[in-house]
C-alpha positions, 0 to 999 in steps of 0.5 A: 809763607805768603807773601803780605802786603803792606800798605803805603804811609798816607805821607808817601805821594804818589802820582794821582792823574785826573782830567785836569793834569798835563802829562809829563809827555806834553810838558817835556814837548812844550819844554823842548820847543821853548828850548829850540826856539831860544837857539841862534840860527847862527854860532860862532866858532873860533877856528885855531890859525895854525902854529899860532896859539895867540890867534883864532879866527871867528867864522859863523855858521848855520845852527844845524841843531837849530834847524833840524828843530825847526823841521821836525817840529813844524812836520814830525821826526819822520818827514822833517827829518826826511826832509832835511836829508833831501835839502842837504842832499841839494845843497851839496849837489848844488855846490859840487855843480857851481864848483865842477860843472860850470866855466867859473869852477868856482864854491857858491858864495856860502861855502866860501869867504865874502869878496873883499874886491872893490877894484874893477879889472881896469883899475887892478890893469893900472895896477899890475902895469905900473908894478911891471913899468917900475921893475916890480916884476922881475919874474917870469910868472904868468899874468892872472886871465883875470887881469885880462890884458890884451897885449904883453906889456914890455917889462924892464927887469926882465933880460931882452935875451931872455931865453926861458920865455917862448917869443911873443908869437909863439906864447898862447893868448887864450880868449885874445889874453896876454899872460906873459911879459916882454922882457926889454931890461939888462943882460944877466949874468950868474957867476959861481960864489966861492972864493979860492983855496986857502982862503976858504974858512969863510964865504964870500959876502954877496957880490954888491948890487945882485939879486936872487932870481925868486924864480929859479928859488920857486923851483927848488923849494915850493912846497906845492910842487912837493918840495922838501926844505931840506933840498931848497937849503942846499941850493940856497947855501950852495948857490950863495957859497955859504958851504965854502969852507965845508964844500964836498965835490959835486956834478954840474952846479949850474942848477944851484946858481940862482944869484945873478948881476945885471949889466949897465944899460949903455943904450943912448936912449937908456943914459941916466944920473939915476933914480932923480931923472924926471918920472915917465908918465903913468902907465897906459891902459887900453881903452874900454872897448879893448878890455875886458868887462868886469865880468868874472870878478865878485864885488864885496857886497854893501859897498860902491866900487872904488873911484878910478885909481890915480896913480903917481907916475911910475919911477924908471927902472935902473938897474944897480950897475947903473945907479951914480951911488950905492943905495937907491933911493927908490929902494930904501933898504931899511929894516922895520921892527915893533916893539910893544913893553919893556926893551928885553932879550928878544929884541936885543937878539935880533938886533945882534944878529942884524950886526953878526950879519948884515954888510954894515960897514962896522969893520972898517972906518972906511967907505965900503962899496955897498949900500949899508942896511939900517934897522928901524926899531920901531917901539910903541911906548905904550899899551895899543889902546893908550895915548901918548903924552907929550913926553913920550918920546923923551920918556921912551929914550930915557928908558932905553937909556936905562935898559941893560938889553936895550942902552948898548945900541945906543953907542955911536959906532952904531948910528947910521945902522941902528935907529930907534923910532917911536911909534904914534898910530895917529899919526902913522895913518895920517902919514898913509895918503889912501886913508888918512881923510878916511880912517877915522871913520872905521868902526875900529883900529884892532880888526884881526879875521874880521873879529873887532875888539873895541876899545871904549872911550875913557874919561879923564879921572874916571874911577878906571884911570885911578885903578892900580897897575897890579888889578890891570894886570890880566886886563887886554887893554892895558897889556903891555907886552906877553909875559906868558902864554896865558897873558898874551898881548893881542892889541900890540899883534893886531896893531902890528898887522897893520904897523908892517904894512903903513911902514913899507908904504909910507918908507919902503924897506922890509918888515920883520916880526920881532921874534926873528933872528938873522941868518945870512947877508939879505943882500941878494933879496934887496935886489929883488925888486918885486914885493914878496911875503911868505908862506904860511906852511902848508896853506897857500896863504900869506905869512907877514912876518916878513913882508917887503913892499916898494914905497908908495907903491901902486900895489900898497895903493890897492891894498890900503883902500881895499883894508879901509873897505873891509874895517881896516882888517890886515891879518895875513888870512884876510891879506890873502883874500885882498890878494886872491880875490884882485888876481894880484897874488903875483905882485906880493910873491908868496915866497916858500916858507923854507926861506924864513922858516925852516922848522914850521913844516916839521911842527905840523907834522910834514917832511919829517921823512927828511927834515933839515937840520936841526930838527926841530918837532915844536918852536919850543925846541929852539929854547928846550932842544930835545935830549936826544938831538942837544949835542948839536948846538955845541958841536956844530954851532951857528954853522949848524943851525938851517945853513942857507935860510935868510932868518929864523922865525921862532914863533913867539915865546916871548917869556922864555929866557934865550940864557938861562944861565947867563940871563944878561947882555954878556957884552965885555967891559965896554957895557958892563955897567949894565950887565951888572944891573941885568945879573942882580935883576936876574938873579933878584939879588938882595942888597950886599949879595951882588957879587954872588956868584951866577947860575952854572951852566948846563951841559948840553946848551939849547940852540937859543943860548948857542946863537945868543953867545955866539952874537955876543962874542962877535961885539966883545971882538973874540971872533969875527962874524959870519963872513970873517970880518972883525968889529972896529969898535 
């Protein structure tokens, strides 16, 4: 049969062209141009700081599909294109050229962070020489060329016998610079911690007054130098007698000895009651006809350079033997803390490992021969945006008072050890003489990479005051405290950025992130006088959760005007671009991360070829530790647990419980009252059902619950702490 046609329904449309119609070719074109010309030139990208889940950098960059548009529209896909290829092509010559080929080695302006530098090179010479002057630079590392000084300045925390450093005529001076330091300070000596057998079960506390030489650490544990945490561990426990009572026979330990003591000065030029002698004058600075010009060095643009520095005279440095008392009051060693929300399990854990740990003398009634740290608690009462009432202060201690975690560090034995403090950011950054004319006129307070939040002004009475807690529960501005992962609190975190640095400044002492749980006596780094923060795994920048600064510094001087230039910002990213772009990064030593934080290498995926112990894949391991590694915690205990870190940091996880099972301060009868309120909180008892009985434990304990329990059993006097000494309550 053929084939029949069937005509189409006159109601089927199909498509008629006459000389009047656009084609469908023409109209995507002009669709396609409106399109590309509503795109940015620029896009912000959040880049992901690593192992921290809460932060995120914003960088801008170049819209590549905004500019190809441009160059194939206005010449065709072919030449715009081709064209495209050429410059990028240039581009990239270009900046291998700047970065390889040229005396400054340096990546162009656009393939590198804008300059935060508002110092000229005589002011960063006040600088570095008034840290060298007070004995801020205990340490053999070389003088940036940058600073460009001309004569090695003598430095009195460095031994005049010094035989590690080659004589002044020998050190090489290229371009007439000096990048080393005379050595004119007291004799060291670098004795063998043990203790003799049998007393050996536990190790010796640190010998009062000594100090940690940070070079010899650098050494053994720099990961630039391809070190492995798991050797600096060794040499920090071994060098410190931590592995007394677990010591197997070795060679020569005299590579382990990184703990020395200095001598008294006895000169009669050197003869001193201590720190209240009369201050020397600032330190000198060559002339400008003998330093170098500010070439080299790179201004921040859109803004004058800072007025001639004027410091306070440098204080003398006295080494301890030679000090009247114990502590020196140039050197106050206090223990900085914030805290923002309801008092919970995590700060309580650190404040017990502070007393398992530290020399505070609570063994005894007695006057012990060592200066005795303290830990300032400091707690922002309310969210980071909010201001304070005129009650707050009675308010916060009425509500520690009446918190089970927080109400047993009140108790009288701990006084002179334990301080809670209330946080009020007015008047904080008035206490900062840098700024406090200035820093009401920065854009904002919460700067963190540079992204500002702003916080909008609110009106008394306003329908916003009168909205309930419960519908501001997911709002940023009224967080108080993370209560999850995805309600994360970065007010508080950005306030705390800033916190830790007004804190050392303005008292001197050591700021902690409150997720960080002590390890050992921090004796040997109190001696250390230089300032020193650490790394951030396997970026060469700073990590702040530790942080140590000297008080009213020239160094805290330098970093506070040169924050109140670039809006106040005091991430540890763009600390690390005040630092490198001044050639200061000596003066804030970038200690290894091995010392703070053991496990961070391991979750990113390095050294997992000889990880330290425990082995920990991700941060959550310390709560949920894997099955296959969940014997260890009971087994070896807190002997077990990165034996030789100072501390651990465990990276937030602030809504993970550190007992599951037993979710209360489990502190014996002296606190029971509150640990019957934290039970029926945990367990959401109802009434006539308090005396239920608790959650059975599991059987293979996280580590978390191991230290926890293991802290707690030292307050209830059934063990001593970590050097064999016996809470006297």
């Amino acid at each position: 049969m053929g084939s029949v046609f069937y005509p189409a329904p006159r109601s089927q449309n199909l498509p008629r062209y006459n000389a009047f119609s656009s084609s469908s070719a023409v109209q995507e074109k002009i669709f396609e141009r409106r399109q590309a010309n509503s795109r940015p030139w620029f896009v912000p990208v959040a880049v992901p700081i690593p192992a921290c889940r809460s932060r995120a950098l914003r960088l801008w960059f170049l819209n590549p599909q905004r500019l190809r548009d441009a160059s194939i529209f206005r010449l065709g896909y072919k030449r715009g294109s081709l064209l495209l290829l050429v410059m990028v092509t240039m581009v990239v010559i270009w900046a291998l050229g700047k970065r390889f080929a040229t005396d400054a080695r340096k990546w162009p302006a656009p393939f590198t962070d804008p300059s935060t530098l508002v110092f000229r090179r005589e002011d960063l010479q006040k600088v570095y020489l008034w840290e060298i002057e007070s004995g801020h630079y205990p340490s053999r590392r070389k003088i940036p060329e940058g600073i460009a000084l001309r004569t090695a300045p003598g430095n009195p925390a460095l031994p005049t016998d010094d035989t590690r450093l080659p004589p002044p005529r020998l050190r090489p001076t290229p371009g007439g610079i000096s990048t080393t330091t005379t050595g004119k300070g007291p004799h060291r000596h670098y004795p063998d911690l043990r203790v003799d057998p049998p007393n050996v079960a536990y190790p010796p506390r640190p010998i009062s007054g000594s100090v940690a030489d940070l070079d010899i650490v650098m050494e053994h544990c720099d990961f630039s130098d391809k070190k492995y945490v798991r050797d600096c561990l060794q040499i920090l426990r071994t060098g410190a007698g931590l592995d007394n009572n677990l010591r197997v026979r070795r060679g020569n330990r005299d590579a382990y000895k990184y703990i020395y003591t200095e001598e008294a000065l006895g000169m009669p030029e050197h003869t001193h009651t201590g720190r209240e002698m009369q201050h020397t004058d600032a330190p000198s600075v060559p002339s400008e006809t003998q330093t170098a010009s500010d070439s080299g060095l790179s201004k921040k643009r859109g803004v004058d350079w800072e007025a001639p520095l004027m410091l306070r005279p440098a204080p003398p440095y006295v080494p301890h033997a030679s000090l009247r008392a114990a502590c020196d009051p140039e050197s106050p060693r206090i223990f900085h803390m914030f805290w923002t929300g309801p008092f919970t399990d995590k700060p309580y854990l650190a404040l017990l490992s502070f007393l398992y740990t530290q020399n505070t003398g609570l063994h005894t009634y007695q006057q012990i021969d060592a200066c005795r740290p303290q830990f300032w608690l400091w707690i922002n009462p309310g969210p980071a945006s909010s201001v304070l009432n005129p009650s707050a202060l009675t308010d916060m201690f009425d509500e520690l008072k009446a918190n089970p975690w927080a109400s047993p560090f009140l108790h009288p034995r701990f006084k002179d050890v334990i301080k809670f403090k209330m946080w009020n950011t007015t008047e904080q950054l008035d206490g900062v003489p840098e700024i406090k004319d200035e820093w009401r006129l920065s854009a904002t307070l919460f700067n963190s990479g540079g992204h500002a939040i702003n916080v909008p002004a609110r009106k008394s009475g306003s329908a916003e005051d009168s909205t309930s807690s419960a519908s501001k529960e997911d709002d940023m501005l009224n967080r108080l405290g993370s209560k999850s992962s995805s309600t994360y609190d970065r007010l508080s975190v950005i306030l705390s950025d800033m916190a830790r640095f007004v804190l050392c400044h303005r008292f001197g002492g050591i700021y902690l992130d409150a997720d960080t749980i002590f390890l050992r006596d921090w004796e040997e780094l109190w001696g250390w006088k230089g300032a020193f923060a650490y790394r951030w795994s396997r970026l060469e920048k700073y990590n702040t959760a530790v942080l140590h600064m000297n008080k009213q510094s020239a160094l805290g001087t330098f970093l506070f005007r040169t924050a109140l230039k670039n809006n106040l910002d005091f991430h540890p990213m763009t600390v690390s671009r005040y630092m490198k772009d001044a050639h200061l990064e000596n003066l804030l030593l970038r200690l290894p991360d091995a010392l703070f934080d053991s496990a961070w290498l391991n979750t990113e995926y390095y050294q997992r070829d000889r990880p330290p112990q425990p082995y920990f894949q991700d941060f959550s391991d310390l709560f949920d530790t894997p099955p296959l590694g969940s014997a260890a915690p009971e087994a070896l205990g807190f002997d077990g647990f990165f034996k030789g870190a100072f501390s651990y940091h465990f990276h937030n996880f602030w809504w993970k419980p550190f007992d599951v099972a037993r979710n209360f301060p489990d502190l014996g009868p002296r606190f029971a009252a509150g640990e019957k309120i934290a039970r029926n909180a945990t367990a959401a008892r109802l009434p006539g059902q308090e005396d239920a009985e608790e959650p059975e434990d599991l059987n293979d304990m996280p580590w978390a619950t191991v230290l926890k329990r293991t802290f707690e059993s030292y307050l209830r006097q059934e063990r001593p702490n970590l050097y064999g000494e016996w809470l006297v309550w």
